[in-house]
N, CA, C and O atoms as a printed pandas DataFrame, in Angstrom:
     atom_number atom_name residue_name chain_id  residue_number  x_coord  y_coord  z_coord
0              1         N          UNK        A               1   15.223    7.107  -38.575
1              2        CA          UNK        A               1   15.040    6.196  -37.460
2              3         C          UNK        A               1   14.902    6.979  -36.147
3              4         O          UNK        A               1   13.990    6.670  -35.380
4              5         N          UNK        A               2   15.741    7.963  -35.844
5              6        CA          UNK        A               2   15.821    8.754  -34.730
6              7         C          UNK        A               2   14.292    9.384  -34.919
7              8         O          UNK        A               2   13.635    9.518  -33.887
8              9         N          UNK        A               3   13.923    9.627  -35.698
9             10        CA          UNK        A               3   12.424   10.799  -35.767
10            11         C          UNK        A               3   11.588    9.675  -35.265
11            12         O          UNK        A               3   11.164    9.796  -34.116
12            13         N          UNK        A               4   11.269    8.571  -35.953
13            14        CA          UNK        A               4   10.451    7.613  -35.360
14            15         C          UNK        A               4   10.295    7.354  -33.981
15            16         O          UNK        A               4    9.186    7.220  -33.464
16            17         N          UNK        A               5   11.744    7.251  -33.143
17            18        CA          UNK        A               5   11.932    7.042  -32.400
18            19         C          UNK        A               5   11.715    8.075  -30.858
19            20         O          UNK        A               5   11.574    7.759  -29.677
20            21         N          UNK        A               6   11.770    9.326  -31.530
21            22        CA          UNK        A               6   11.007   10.725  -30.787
22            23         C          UNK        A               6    9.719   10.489  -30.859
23            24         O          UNK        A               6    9.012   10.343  -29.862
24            25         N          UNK        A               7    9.255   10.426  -32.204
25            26        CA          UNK        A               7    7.638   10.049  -32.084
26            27         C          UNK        A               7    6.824    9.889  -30.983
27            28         O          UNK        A               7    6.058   10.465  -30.211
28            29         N          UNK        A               8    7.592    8.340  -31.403
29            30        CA          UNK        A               8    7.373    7.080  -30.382
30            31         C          UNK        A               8    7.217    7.230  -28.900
31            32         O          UNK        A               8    6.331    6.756  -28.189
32            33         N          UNK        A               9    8.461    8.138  -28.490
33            34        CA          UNK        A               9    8.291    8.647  -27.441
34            35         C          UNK        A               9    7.246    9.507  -26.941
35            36         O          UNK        A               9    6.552    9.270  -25.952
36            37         N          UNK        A              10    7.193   10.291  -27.519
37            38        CA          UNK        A              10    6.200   11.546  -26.980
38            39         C          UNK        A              10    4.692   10.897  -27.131
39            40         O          UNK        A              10    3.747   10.859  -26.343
40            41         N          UNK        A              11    4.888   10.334  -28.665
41            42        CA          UNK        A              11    2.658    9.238  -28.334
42            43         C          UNK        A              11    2.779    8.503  -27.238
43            44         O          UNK        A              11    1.677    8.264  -26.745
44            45         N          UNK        A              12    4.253    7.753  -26.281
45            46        CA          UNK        A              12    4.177    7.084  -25.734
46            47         C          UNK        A              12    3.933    8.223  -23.959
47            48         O          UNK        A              12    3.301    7.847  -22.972
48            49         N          UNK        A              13    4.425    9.124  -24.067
49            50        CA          UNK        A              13    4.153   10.157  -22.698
50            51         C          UNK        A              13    3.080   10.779  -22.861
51            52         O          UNK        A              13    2.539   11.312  -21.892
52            53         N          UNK        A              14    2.328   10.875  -24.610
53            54        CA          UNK        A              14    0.726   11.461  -24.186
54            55         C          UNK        A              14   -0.366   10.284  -23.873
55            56         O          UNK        A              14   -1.444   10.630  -23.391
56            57         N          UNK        A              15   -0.150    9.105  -24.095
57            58        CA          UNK        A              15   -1.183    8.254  -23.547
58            59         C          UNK        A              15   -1.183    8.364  -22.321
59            60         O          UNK        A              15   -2.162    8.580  -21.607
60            61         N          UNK        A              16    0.577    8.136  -21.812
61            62        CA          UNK        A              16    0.276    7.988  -20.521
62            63         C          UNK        A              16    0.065    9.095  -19.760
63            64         O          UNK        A              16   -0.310    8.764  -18.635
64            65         N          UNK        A              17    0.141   10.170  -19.891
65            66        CA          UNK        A              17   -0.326   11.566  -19.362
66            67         C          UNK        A              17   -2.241   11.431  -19.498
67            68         O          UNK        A              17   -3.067   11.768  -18.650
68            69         N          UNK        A              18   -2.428   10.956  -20.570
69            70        CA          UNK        A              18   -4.329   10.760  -20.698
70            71         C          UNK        A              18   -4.649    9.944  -19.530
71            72         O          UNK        A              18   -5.371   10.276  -18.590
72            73         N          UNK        A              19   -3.881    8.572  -19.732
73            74        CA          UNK        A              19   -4.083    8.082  -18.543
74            75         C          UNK        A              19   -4.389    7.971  -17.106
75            76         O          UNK        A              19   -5.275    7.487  -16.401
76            77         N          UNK        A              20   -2.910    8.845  -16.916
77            78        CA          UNK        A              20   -3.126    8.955  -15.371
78            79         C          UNK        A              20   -3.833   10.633  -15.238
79            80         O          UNK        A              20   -4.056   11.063  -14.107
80            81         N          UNK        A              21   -4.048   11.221  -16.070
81            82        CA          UNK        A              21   -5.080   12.285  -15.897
82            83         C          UNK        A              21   -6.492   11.461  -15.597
83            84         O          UNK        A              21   -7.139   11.884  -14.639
84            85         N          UNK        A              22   -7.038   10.310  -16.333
85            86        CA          UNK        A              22   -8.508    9.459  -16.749
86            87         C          UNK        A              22   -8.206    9.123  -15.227
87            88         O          UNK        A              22   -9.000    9.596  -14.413
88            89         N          UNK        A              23   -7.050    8.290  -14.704
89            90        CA          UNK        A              23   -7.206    7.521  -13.480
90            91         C          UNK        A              23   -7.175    7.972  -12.269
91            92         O          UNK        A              23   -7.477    7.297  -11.285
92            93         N          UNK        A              24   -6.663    9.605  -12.237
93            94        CA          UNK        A              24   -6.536   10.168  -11.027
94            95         C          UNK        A              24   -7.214   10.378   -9.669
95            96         O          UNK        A              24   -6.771   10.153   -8.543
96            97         N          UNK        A              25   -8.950   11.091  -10.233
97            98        CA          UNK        A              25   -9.927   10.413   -9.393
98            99         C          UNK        A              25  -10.029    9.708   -9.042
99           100         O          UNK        A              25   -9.938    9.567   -7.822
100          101         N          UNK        A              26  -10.412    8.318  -10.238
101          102        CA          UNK        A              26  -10.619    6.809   -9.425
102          103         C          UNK        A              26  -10.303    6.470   -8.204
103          104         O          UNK        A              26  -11.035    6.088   -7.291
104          105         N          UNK        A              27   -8.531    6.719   -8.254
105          106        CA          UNK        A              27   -8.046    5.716   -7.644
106          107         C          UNK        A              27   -7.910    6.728   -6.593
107          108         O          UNK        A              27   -7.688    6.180   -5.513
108          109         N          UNK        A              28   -7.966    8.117   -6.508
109          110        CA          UNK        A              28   -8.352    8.632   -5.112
110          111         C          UNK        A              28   -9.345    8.354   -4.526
111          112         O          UNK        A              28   -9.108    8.261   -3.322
112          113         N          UNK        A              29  -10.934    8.065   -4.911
113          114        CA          UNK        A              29  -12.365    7.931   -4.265
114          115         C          UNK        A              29  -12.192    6.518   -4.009
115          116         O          UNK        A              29  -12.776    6.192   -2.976
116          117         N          UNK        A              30  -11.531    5.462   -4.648
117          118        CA          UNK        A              30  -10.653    4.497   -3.791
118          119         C          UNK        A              30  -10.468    4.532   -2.948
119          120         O          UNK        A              30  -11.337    4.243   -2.125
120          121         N          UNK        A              31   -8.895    5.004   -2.472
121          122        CA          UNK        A              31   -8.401    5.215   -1.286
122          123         C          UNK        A              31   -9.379    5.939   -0.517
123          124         O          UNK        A              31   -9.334    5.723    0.694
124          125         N          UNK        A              32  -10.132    6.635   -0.870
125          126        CA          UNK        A              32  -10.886    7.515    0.505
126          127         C          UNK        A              32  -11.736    6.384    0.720
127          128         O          UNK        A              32  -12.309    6.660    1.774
128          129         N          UNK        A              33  -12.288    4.893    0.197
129          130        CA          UNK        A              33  -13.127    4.325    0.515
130          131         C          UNK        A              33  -12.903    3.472    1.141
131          132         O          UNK        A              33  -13.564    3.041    2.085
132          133         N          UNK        A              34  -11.488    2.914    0.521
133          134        CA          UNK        A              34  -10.997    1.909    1.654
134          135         C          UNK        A              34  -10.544    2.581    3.213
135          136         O          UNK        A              34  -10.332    1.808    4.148
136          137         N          UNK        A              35  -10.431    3.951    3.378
137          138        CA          UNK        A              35   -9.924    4.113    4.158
138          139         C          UNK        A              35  -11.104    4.400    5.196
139          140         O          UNK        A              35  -10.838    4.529    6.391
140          141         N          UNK        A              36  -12.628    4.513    4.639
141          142        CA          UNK        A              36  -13.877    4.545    5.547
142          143         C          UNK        A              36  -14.494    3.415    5.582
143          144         O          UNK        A              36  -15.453    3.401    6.353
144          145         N          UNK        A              37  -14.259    2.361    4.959
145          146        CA          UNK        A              37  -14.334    0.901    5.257
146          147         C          UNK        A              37  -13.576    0.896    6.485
147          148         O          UNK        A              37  -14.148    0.895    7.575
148          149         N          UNK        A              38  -11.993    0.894    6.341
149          150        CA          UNK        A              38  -11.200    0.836    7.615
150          151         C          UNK        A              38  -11.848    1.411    9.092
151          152         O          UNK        A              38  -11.765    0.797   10.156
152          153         N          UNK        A              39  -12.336    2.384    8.951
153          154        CA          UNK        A              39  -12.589    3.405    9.978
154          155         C          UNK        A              39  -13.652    2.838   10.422
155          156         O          UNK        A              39  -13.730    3.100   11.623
156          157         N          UNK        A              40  -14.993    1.839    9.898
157          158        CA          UNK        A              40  -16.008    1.157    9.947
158          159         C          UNK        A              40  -15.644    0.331   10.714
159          160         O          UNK        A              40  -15.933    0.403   11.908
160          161         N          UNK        A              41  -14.652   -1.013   10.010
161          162        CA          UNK        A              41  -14.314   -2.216   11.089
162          163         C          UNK        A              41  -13.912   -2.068   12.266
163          164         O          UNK        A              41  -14.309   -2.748   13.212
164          165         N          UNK        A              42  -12.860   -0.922   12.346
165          166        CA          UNK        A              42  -12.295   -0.826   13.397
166          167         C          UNK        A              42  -12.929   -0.455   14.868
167          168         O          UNK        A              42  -12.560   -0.820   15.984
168          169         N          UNK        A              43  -14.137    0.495   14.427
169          170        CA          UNK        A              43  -15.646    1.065   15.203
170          171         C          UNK        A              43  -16.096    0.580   15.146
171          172         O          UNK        A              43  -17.106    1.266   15.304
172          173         N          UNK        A              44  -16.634   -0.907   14.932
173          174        CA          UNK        A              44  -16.947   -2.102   14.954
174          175         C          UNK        A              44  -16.519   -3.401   15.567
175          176         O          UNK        A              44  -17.203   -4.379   15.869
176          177         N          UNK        A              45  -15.022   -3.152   15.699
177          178        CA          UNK        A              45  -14.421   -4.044   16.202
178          179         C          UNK        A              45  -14.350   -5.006   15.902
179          180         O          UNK        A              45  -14.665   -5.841   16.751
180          181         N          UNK        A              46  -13.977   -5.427   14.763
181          182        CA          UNK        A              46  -13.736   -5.978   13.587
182          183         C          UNK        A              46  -12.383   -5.998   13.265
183          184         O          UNK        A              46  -11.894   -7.001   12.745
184          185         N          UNK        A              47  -11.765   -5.073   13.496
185          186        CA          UNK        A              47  -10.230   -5.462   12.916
186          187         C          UNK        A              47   -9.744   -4.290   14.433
187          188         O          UNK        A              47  -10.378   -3.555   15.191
188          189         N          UNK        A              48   -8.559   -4.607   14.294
189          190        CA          UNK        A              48   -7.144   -3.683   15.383
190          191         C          UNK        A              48   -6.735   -2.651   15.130
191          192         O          UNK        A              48   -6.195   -2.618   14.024
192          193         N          UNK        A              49   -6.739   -1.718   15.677
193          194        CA          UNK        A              49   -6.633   -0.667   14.986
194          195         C          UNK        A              49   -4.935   -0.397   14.219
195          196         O          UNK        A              49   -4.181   -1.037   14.953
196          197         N          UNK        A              50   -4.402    0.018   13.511
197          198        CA          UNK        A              50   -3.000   -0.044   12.540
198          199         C          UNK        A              50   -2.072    0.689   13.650
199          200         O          UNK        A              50   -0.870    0.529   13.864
200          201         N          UNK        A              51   -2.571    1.146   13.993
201          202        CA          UNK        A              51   -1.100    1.785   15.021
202          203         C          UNK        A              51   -0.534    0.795   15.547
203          204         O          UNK        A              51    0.646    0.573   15.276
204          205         N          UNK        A              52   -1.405   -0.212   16.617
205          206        CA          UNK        A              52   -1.949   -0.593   17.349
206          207         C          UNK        A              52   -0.669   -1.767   17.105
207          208         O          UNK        A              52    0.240   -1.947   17.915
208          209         N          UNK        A              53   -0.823   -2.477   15.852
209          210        CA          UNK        A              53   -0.354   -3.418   14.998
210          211         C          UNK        A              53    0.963   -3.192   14.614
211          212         O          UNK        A              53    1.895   -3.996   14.651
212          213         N          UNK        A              54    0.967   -2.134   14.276
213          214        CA          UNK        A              54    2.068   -1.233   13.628
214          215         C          UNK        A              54    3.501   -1.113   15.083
215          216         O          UNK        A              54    4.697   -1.403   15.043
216          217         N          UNK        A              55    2.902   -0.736   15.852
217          218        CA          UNK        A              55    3.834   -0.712   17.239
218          219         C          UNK        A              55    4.595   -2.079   17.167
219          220         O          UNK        A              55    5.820   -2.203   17.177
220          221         N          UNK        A              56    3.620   -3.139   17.088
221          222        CA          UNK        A              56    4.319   -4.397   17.717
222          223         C          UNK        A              56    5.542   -4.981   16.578
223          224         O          UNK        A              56    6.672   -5.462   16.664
224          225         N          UNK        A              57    4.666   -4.657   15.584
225          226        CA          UNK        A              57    5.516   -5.325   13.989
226          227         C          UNK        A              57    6.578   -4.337   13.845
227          228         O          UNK        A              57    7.501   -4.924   13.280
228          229         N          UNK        A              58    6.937   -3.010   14.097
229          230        CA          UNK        A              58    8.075   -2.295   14.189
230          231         C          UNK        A              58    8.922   -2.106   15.124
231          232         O          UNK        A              58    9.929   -1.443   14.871
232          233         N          UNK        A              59    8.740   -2.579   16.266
233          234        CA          UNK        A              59    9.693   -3.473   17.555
234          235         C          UNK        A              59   10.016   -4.697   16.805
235          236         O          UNK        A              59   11.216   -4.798   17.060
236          237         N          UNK        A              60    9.714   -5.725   16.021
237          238        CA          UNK        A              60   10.290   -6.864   15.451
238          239         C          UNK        A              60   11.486   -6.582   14.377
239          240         O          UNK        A              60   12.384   -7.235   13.846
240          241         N          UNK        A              61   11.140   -5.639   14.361
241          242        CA          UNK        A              61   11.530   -5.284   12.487
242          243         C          UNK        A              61   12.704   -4.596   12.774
243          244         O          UNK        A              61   13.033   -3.983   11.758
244          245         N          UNK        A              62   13.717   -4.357   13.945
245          246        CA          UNK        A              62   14.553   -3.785   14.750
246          247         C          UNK        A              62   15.919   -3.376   13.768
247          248         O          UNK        A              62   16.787   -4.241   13.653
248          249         N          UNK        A              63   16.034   -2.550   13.327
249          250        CA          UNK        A              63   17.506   -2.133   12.700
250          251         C          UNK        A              63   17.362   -1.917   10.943
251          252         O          UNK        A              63   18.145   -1.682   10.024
252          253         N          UNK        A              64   16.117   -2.111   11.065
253          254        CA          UNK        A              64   15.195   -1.762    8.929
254          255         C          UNK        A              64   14.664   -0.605    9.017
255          256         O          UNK        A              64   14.056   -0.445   10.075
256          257         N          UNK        A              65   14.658    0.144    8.414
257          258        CA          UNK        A              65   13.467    1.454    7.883
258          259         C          UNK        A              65   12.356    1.093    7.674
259          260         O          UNK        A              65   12.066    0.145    6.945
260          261         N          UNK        A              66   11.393    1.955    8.422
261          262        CA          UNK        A              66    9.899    1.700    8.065
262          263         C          UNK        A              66    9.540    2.490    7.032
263          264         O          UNK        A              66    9.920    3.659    6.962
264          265         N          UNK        A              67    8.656    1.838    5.995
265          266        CA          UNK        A              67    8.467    2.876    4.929
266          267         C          UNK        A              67    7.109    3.045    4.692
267          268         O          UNK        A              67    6.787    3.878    3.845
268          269         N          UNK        A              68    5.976    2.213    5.464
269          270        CA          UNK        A              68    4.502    2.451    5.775
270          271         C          UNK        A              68    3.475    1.118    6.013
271          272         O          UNK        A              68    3.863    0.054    5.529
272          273         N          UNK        A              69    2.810    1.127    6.386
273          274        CA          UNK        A              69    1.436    0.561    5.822
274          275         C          UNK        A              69    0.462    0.552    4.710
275          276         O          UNK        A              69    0.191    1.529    4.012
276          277         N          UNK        A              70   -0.046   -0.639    4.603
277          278        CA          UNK        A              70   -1.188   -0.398    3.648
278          279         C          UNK        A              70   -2.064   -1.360    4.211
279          280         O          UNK        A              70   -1.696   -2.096    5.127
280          281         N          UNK        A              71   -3.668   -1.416    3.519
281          282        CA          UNK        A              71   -4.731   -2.067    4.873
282          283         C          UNK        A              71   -5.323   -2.655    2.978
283          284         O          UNK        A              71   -5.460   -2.007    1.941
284          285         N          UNK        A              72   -5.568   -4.448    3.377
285          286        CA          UNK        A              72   -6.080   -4.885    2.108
286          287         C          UNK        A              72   -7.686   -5.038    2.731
287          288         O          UNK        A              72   -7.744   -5.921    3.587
288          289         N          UNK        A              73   -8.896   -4.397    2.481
289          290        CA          UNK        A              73  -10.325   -4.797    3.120
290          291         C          UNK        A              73  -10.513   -6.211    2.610
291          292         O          UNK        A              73  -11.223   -6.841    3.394
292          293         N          UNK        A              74  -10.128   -6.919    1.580
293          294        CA          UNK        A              74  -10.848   -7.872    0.723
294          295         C          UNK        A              74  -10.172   -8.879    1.872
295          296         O          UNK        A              74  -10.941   -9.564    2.546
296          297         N          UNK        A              75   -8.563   -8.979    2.119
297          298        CA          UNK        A              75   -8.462  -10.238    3.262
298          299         C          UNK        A              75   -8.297   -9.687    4.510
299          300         O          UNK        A              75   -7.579  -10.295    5.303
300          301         N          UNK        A              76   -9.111   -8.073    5.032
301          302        CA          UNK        A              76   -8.763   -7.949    5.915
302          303         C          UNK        A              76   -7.494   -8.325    7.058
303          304         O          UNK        A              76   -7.516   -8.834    8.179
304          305         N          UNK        A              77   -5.982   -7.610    5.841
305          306        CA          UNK        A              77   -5.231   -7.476    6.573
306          307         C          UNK        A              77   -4.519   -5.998    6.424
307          308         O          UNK        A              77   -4.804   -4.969    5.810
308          309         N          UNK        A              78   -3.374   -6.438    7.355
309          310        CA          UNK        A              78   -2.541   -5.163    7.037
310          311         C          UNK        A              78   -0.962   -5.786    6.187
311          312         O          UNK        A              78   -0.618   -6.951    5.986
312          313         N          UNK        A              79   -0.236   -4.452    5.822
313          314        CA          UNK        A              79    0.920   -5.456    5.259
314          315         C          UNK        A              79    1.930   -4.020    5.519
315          316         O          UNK        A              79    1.874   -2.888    5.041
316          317         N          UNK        A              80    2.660   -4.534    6.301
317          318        CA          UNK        A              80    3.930   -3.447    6.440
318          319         C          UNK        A              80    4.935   -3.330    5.747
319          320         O          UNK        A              80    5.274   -4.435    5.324
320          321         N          UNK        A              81    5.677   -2.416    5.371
321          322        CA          UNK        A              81    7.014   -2.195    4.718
322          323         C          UNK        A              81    8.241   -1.758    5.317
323          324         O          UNK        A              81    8.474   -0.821    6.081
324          325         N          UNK        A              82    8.969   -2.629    4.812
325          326        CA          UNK        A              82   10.239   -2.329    5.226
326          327         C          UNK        A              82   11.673   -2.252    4.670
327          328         O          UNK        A              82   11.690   -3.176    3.857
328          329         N          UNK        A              83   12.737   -1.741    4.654
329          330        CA          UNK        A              83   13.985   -1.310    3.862
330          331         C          UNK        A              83   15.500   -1.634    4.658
331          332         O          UNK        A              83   16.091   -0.885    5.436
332          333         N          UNK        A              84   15.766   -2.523    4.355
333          334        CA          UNK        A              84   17.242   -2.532    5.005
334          335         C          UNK        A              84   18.081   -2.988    3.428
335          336         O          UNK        A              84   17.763   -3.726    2.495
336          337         N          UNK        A              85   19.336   -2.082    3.738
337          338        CA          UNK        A              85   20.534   -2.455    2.371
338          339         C          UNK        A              85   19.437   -2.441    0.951
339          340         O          UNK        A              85   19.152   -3.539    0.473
340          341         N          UNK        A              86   18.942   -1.375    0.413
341          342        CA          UNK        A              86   18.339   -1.715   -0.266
342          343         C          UNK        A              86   17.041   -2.791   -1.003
343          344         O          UNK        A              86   16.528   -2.872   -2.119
344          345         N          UNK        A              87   16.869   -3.552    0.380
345          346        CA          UNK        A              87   15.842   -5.142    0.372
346          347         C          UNK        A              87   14.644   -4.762    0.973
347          348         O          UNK        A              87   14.829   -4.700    2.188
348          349         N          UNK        A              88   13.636   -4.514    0.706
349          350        CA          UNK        A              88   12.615   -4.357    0.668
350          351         C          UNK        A              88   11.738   -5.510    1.452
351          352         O          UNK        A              88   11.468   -6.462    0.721
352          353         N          UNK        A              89   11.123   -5.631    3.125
353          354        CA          UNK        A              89   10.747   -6.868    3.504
354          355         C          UNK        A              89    9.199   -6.099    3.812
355          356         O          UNK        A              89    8.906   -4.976    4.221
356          357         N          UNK        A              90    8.281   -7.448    3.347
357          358        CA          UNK        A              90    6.827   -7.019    3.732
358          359         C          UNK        A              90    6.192   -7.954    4.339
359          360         O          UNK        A              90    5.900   -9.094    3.977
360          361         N          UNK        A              91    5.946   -7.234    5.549
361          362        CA          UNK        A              91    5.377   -7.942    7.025
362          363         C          UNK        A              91    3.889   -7.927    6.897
363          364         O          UNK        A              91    3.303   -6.886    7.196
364          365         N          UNK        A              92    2.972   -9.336    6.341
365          366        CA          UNK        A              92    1.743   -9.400    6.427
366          367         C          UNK        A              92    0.868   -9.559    7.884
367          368         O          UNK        A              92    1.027  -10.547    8.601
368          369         N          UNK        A              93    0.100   -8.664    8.164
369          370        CA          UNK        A              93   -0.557   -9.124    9.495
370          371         C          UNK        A              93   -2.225   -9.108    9.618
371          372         O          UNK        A              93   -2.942   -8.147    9.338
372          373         N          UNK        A              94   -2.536  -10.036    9.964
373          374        CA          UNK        A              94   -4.128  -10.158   10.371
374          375         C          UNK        A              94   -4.428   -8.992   10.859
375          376         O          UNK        A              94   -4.020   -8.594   11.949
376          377         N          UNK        A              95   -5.306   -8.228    9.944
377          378        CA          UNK        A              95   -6.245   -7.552   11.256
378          379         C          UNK        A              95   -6.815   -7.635   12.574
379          380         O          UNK        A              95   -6.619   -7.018   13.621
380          381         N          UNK        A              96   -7.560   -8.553   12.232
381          382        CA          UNK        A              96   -8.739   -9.294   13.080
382          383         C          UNK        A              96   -7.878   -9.578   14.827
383          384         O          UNK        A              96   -8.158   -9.475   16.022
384          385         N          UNK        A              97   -6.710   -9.980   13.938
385          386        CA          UNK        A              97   -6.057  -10.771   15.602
386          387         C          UNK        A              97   -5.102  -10.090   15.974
387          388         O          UNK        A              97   -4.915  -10.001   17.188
388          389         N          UNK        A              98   -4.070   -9.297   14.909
389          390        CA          UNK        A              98   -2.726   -8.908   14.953
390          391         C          UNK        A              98   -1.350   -9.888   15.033
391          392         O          UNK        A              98   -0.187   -9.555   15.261
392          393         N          UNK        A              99   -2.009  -11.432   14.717
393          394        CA          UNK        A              99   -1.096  -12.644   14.370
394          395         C          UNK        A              99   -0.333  -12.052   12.987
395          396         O          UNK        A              99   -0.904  -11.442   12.082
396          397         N          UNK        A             100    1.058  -12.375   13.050
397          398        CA          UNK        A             100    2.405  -12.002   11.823
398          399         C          UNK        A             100    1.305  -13.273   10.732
399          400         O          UNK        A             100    0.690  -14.172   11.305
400          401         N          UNK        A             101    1.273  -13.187    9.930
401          402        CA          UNK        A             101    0.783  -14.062    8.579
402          403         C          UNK        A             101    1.523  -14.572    7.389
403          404         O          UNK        A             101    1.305  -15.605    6.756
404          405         N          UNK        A             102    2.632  -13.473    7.159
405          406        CA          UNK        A             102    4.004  -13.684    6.488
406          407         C          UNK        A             102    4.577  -12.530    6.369
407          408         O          UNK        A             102    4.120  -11.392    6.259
408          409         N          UNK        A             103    6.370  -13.244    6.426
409          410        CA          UNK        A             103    7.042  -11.774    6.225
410          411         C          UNK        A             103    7.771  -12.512    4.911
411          412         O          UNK        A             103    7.697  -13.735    4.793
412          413         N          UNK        A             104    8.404  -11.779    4.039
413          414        CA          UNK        A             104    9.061  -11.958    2.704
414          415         C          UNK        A             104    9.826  -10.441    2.493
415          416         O          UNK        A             104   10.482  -10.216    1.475
């Protein structure tokens, strides 16, 4: 049972080693794309720039850890992170306007 169970393990760390070897690119030429989409709207004036956003929503967020941004192109927003006592709160914000959209 124990041998099975090593097996099991190790076919189960070489898929996922194939895996995220197969996915590594991808999901970098991804991120570099969303992040020249970003760089587009914003030189466009189309969306706010994240600092910009980022300033106001981390003056609200007063006495939590900031733990970053991320920028969604598809609803053109942003969505902030945050950490207090272990709780994890994520501050959705419009690009376009820099209106709060939801926090949870």
């Amino acid at each position: 049972m124990e041998r099975s169970i090593g097996k099991s393990l190790l076919l189960g760390a070489a898929i996922a080693g194939a895996v995220a070897a197969g996915c590594g690119p991808a999901r970098a030429a991804t991120g570099e794309d969303a992040q020249a989409q970003l760089r587009r709207e914003i030189r466009a004036g189309n969306v706010r720039p994240p600092r910009e956003v980022e300033a106001r929503v981390i003056a609200m967020m007063a006495g939590m850890q900031y733990l970053g941004p991320e920028y969604d192109s598809v609803a053109m927003a942003y969505r902030f992170k945050f950490i207090r006592d272990g709780r994890v709160v994520f501050v959705d914000v419009d690009a376009r306007t820099g209106q709060v959209l939801d926090r949870r």
